[in-house]
N, C-alpha and C positions, 0 to 999 in steps of 0.2 A: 459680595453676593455673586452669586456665576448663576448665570442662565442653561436651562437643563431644556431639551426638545420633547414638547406635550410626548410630543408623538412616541418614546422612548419610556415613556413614563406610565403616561394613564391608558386606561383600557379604550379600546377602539370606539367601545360605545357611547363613555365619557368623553371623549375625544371629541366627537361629535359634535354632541351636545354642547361641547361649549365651544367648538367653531361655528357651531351657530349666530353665538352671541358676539362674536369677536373674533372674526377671522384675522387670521395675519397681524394682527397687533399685538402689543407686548400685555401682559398680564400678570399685576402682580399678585398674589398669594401670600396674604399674613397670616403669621403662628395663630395656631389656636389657641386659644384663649385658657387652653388646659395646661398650658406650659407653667412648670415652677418659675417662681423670678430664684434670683443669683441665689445659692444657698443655702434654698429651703431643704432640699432632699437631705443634704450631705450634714447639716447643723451649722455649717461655718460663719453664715451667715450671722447668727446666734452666739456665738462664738466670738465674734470680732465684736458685736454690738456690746455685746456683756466686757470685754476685755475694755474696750475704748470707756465704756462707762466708770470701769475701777479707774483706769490713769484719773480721769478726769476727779475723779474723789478726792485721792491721792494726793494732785494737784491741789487741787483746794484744801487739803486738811495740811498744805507747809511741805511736801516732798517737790524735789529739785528735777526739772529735766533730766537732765545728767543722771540721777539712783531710777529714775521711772525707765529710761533707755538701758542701760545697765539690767535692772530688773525684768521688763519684758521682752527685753530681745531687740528692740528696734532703737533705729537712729535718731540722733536729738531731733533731725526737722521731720519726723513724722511724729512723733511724741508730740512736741509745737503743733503741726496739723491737728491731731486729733485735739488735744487741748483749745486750740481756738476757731476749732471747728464749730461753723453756724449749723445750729438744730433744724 
């Protein structure tokens, strides 16, 4: 995170206002709360959840590390992660 100067940023009048409350000390300012989490806009999120959900099917219905990594595209130890990943 990089520190950006009120004064460069907000308007004179907001500026103010919240030197009022907290001159000279640092303040931090968390996202609002409108923010998407990872994913949601683009689908990928969705995406991956749906993908990780088939291996692990897969898995359990007798298919080999080795055909699942092959098959999706990834490495045996992420195929293993996803497979003995805690829910």
């Amino acid at each position: 995170m990089q520190y950006k100067n009120a004064a460069d940023i907000l308007p004179s009048r907001l500026l103010r206002e919240v030197q009022y409350y907290i001159e000279g000390e640092l303040l931090y300012i968390p996202r609002s709360e409108s923010k998407q989490e990872w994913g949601a806009i683009s689908g990928s999120k969705k995406f991956y959840l749906e993908r990780n959900s088939q291996i692990r099917m897969l898995f359990r219905e007798g298919r080999s590390i080795q055909e699942l990594a092959v098959k999706f595209g990834l490495s045996n130890s992420t195929v293993k992660k996803i497979i003995y990943q805690k829910k």
